[in-house]
LODRENRO-356305 format. One record per atom (N, C-alpha, C): y, x, z. Coordinates in pm, whole numbers, padded with zeros to 5 digits, always signed. Atoms other than C-alpha are relative to their C-alpha. Example, Ala and Ser with C-alpha at 12.3 -4.5 7.8 and 13.67 -1.06 7.14 Angstrom:
// LODRENRO-356305
-00119+00089+00000-00450+01230+00780+00120+00090+00000-00119-00082-00006-00106+01367+00714+00109-00077+00073
//
This chain:
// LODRENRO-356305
-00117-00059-00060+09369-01889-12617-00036+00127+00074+00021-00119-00016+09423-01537-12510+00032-00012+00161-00045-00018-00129+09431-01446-12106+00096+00104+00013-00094-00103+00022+09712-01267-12015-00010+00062+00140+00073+00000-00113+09616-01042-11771+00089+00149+00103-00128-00070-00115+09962-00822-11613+00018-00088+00069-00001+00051-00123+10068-00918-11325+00191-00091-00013-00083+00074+00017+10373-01039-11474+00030-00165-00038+00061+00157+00051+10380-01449-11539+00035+00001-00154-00070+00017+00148+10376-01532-11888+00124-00090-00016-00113+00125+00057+10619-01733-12099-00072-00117-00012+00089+00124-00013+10460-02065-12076+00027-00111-00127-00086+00109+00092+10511-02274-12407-00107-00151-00010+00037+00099+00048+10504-02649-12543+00024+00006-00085-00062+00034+00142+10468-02698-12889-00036-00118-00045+00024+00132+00016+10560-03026-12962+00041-00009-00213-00019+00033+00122+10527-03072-13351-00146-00116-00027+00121+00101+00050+10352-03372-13534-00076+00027-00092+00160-00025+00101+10160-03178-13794-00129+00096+00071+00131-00059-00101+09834-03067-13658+00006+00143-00063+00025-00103+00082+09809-02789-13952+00118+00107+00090-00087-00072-00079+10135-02629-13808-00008+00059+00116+00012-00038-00147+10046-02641-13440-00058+00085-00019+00130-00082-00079+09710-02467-13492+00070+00132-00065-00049-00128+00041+09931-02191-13744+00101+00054+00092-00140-00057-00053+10217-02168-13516-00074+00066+00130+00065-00049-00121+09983-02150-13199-00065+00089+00017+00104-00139+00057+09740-01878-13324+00093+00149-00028-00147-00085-00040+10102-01696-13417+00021+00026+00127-00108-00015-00160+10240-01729-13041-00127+00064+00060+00138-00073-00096+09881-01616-12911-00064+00147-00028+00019-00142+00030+09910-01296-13091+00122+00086+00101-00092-00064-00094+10199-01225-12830-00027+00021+00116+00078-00026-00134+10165-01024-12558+00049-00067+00096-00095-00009-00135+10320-01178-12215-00012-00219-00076-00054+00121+00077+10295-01580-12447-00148-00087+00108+00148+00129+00015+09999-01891-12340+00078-00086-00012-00027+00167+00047+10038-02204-12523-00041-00073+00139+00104+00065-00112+09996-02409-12240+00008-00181-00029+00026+00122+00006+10006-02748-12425+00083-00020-00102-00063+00050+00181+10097-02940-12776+00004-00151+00027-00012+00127-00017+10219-03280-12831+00098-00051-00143-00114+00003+00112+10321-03436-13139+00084-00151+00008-00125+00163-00038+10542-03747-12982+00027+00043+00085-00120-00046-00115+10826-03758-12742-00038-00006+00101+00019+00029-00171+10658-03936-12461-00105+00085+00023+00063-00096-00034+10368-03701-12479+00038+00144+00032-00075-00132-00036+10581-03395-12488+00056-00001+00082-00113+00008-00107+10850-03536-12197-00151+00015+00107+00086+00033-00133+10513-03606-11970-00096+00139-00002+00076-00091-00006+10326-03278-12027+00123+00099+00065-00114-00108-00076+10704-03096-11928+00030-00020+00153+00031+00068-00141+10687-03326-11638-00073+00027+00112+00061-00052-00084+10403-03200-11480+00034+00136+00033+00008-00163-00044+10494-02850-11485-00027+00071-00086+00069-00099+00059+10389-02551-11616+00051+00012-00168-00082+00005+00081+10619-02550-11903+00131+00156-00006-00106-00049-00023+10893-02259-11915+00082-00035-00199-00071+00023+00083+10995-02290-12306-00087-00096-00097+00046+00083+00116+10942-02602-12573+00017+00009-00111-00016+00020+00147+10931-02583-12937+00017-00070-00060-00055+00134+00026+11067-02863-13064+00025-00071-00112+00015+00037+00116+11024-03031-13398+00105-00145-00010-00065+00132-00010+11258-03320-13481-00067-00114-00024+00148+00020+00055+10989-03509-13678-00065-00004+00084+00080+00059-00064+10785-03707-13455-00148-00111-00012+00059+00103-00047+10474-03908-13440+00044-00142-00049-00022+00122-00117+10624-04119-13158+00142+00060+00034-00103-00029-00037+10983-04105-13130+00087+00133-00024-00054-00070+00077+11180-03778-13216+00024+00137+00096-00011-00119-00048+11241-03411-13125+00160-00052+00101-00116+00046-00057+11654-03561-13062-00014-00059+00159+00018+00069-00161+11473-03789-12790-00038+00099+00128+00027-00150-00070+11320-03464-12625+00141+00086+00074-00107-00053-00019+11629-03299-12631+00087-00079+00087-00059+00089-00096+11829-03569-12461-00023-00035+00110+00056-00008-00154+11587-03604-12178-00006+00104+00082-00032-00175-00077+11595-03240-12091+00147-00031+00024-00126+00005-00044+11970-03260-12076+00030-00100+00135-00095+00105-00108+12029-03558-11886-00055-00030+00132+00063+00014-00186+11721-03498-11604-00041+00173-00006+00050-00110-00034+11683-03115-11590-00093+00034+00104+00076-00052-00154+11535-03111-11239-00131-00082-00044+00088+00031-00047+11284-03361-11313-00076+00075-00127+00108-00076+00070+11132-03146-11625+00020+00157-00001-00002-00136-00055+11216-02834-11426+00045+00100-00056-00033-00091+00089+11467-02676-11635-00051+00058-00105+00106+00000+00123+11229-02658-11960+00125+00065-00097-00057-00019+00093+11385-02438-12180+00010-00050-00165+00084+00081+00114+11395-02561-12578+00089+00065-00089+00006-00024+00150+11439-02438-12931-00048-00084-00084+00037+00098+00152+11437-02657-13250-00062+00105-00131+00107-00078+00155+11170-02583-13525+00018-00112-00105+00027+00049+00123+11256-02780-13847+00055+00024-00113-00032+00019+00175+11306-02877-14210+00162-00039+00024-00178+00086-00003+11644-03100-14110+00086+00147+00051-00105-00084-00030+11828-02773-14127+00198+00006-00063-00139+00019+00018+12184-02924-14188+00122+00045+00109-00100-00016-00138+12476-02800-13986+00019-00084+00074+00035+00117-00094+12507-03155-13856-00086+00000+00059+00124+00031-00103+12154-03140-13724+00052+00112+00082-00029-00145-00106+12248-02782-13577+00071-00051+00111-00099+00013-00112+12538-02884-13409-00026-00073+00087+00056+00074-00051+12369-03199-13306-00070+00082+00113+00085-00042-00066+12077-03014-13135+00036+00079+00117-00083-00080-00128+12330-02760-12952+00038-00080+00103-00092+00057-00140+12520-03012-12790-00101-00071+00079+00065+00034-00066+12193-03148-12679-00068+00078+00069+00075-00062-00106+12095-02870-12509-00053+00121-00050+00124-00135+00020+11883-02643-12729+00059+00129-00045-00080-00152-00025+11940-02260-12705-00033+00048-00154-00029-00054+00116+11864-02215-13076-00122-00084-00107+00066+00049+00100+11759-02343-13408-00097+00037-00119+00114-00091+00108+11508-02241-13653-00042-00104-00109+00038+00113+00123+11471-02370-14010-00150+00069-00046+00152+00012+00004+11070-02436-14069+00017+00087-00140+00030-00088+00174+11136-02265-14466+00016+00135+00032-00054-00133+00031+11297-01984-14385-00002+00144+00194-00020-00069-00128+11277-01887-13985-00131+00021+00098+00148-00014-00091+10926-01845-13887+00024+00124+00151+00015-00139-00084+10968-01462-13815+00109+00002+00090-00140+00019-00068+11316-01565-13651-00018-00058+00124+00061+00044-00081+11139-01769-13410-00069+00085+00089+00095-00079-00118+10859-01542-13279+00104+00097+00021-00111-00074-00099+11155-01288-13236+00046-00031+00102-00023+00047-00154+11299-01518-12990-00078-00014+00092+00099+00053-00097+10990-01608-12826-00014+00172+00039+00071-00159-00072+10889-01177-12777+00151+00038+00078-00078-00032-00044+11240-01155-12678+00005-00087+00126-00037+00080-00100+11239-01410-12429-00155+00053+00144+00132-00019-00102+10912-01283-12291+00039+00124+00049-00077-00142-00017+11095-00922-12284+00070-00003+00141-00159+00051-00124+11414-01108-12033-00101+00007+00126+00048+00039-00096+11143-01259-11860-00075+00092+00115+00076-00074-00066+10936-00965-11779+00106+00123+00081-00149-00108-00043+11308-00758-11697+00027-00094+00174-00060+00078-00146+11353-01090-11400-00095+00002+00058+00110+00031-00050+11004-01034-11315-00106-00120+00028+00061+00084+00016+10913-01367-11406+00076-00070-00094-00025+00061+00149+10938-01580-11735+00104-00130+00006-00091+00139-00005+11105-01895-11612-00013-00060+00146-00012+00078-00134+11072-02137-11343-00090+00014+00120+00051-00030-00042+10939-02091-11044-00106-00129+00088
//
């Protein structure tokens, strides 16, 4: 992992997906961004809810496709305890790109969807854009 070394805080991500191959391509992607540190991977729910738990989290990546339990379960726990995983922002990364899953995922919370075939580069857009906002509020997310 790359140090990021302005004085601005980075964007802090979780990428919770269950294929290992993915993480290390998606993570090696996000670490070519300037203002980005992975700061932790998890490919099940309860490992991903307890790593947002501690902290140090500002946005999750979110795979539906689990392990241990499901991206949906993720999503539902952010919604229904915000304070205790500190406002964790989240985006969905998968294959289940049906409008049903979409709509699903919105009403659970997540600020946008990304289909794994076709939205790679659609993704890191949001992520350089979000690191863009962050560095405009003088800090990336939570404090």
């Amino acid at each position: 992992m790359r140090l990021v070394t302005s004085d601005i805080d980075p964007l802090r991500i979780l990428l919770v997906e269950d294929s290992a191959l993915l993480r290390d391509m998606l993570g090696e992607m996000l670490d070519e961004i300037d203002g980005v540190v992975l700061n932790g991977e998890a490919d099940g729910e309860c490992a991903a809810l307890q790593q947002m738990e501690i902290g140090d989290v500002d946005l999750a990546i979110v795979d539906l496709e689990l392990n241990q339990g499901s991206g949906f379960g993720v999503l539902q726990r952010l919604k229904q305890e915000p304070s205790r995983f500190g406002g964790v922002r989240a985006v969905v990364f998968s294959t289940h790109a049906h409008r049903a899953v979409r709509q699903r995922c919105e009403a659970l919370g997540a600020e946008a969807f990304f289909d794994k075939a076709e939205g790679m580069d659609d993704l890191l857009d949001f992520v350089e854009t979000a690191v863009r906002q962050g560095q405009q509020r003088g800090h990336s997310g939570r404090d």
